[in-house]
Residue, then its C-alpha position, 0 to 999 in steps of 0.5 A: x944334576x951336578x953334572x947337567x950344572x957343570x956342562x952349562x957352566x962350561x958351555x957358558x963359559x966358552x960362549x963368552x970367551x968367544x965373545x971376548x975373542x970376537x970383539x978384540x979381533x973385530x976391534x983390531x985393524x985387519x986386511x981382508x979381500x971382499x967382493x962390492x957390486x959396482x954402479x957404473x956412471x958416465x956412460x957413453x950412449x953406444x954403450x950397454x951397462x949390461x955387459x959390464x962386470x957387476x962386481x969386483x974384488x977389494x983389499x980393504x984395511x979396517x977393523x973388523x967391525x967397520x969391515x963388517x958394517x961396508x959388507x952388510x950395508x950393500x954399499x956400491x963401489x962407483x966406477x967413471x965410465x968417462x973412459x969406456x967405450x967399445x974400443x976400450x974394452x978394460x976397467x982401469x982402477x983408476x977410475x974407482x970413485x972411492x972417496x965416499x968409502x972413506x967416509x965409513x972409517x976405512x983406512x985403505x980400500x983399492x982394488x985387486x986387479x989393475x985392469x979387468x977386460x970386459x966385453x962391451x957392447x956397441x948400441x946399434x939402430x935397425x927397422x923391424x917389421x911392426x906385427x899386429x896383435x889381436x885382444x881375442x877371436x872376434x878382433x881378429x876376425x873382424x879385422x879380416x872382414x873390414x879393410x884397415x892400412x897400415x900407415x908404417x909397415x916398420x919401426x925403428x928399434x934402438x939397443x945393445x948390438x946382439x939384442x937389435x940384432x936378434x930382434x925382427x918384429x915389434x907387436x902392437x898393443x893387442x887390438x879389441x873389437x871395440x878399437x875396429x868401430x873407428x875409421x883409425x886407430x892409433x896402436x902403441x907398440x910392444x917393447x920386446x925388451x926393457x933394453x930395446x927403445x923404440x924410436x917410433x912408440x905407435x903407428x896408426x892403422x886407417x880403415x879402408x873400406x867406408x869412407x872416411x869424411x870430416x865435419x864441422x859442427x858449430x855453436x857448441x855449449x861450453x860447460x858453464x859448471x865451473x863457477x867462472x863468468x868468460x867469454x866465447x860461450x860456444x865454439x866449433x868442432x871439426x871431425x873425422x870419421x866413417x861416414x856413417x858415424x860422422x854423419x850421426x854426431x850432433x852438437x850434444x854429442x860433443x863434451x866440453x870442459x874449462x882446465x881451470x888448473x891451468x888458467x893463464x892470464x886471465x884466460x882458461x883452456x877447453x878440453x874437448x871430447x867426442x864418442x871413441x870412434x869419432x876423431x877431433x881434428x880441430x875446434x875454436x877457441x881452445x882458450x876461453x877469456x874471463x870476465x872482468 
């Protein structure tokens, strides 16, 4: 029992002689070499940040405990990128932004190394082939009975040189069988990677085989459910469509609305919506005039 009582005395005090250690060293001023993530700015548009180093190696003057905070806040070290570019191919110290550093009671922070060569990536343009992508089977399928153009056969892509040129198709959103009702059919496209933009974000396919017409249809009601006296109360629709649709839609068929949010000057836009296969090419008015 004695024994057990001298071990956690002893134990003790170790623990808090450490602790005395610990806060006077952690209080004095001391030089330490630490690594900070850098967060790049300015960059030029033919550049990738991807290619750039995301750390770097400071010497840092401080006390302990402010070094020790600078290392757990995960504070980033800014770089100008003003300079950069694919022929400058080096990070100069110069254009560390450090004075947000200072800020946090560090007496000195400056970098290792005076220039650090870096690999830098020009951004470069290319047209892919666009690929269709089909939702199941039965689209697909389905597609091969029907006959659909594909108004644009390519699309231009845009990004970091070794990305664009590893890159020789863009898929398209994948095509449903409730898509192929329409006589055309506006795809959105697939970035291959969140690095790659695409210049063209959807082409259309256009169904071939079935006519393609277009109608009017006159003396639409406007939806009067809004609370607002106005003026015109009807207005016309022009369609398009595979005939055999098109020739099928009637006035009732055609939805209207007010946007009231975005009233103006006394006068409200009208939304108008027709069944999915069916496309609005142009109504009138597209504003309806409130009453006095």
């Amino acid at each position: 029992m004695i024994i057990n009582s001298k071990y956690w005395l002893m134990i003790t005090a170790i623990t808090i002689s450490l602790l005395i250690w610990f806060h006077y060293t952690a209080s004095q001023k001391q030089t330490a070499i630490i690594t900070l993530p850098i967060e790049y700015i300015n960059l030029s548009d033919d550049l990738s940040s991807a290619q750039l180093p995301e750390k770097s190696r400071f010497r840092i003057v401080a006390n302990g405990y402010d070094i020790l905070k600078l290392i757990l806040s995960g504070s980033q070290i800014q770089y100008d990128g003003t300079q950069l570019s694919s022929k400058n191919q080096k990070l100069d110290s110069r254009y560390y932004l450090l004075s947000d550093v200072f800020d946090n009671h560090i007496d000195l922070i400056e970098p290792i190394l005076d220039e650090i060569p870096i690999e830098t990536m020009s951004t470069i343009s290319a047209n892919v082939i666009v690929e269709l992508n089909f939702a199941n089977n039965e689209s697909r399928q389905l597609f091969g009975d029907r006959m659909y153009k594909l108004l644009q056969n390519d699309v231009t892509i845009r990004g970091p040189e070794s990305l664009v040129r590893s890159i020789s198709s863009v898929k398209t959103q994948p095509i449903t069988a409730t898509m192929l009702n329409k006589a055309k059919i506006n795809l959105a496209l697939t970035p291959p990677n969140k690095q790659i933009e695409l210049l063209t974000p959807s082409i259309d396919l256009v169904r071939m085989d079935e006519q393609t017409i277009t109608k009017v249809i006159t003396r639409i009601k406007i939806n009067p459910e809004t609370g607002y006296d106005f003026f015109p109360k009807e207005l016309t629709v022009r369609i398009s469509g595979v005939a055999s649709m098109v020739n099928s839609v009637t006035s009732k068929d055609i939805r209207t609305e007010l946007v009231v949010a975005e009233q103006r000057d006394n006068q409200i836009p009208v939304n108008v919506k027709a069944p999915s296969e069916i496309e609005i090419l142009d109504f009138s008015p597209q504003k309806v005039t409130l009453k006095k």
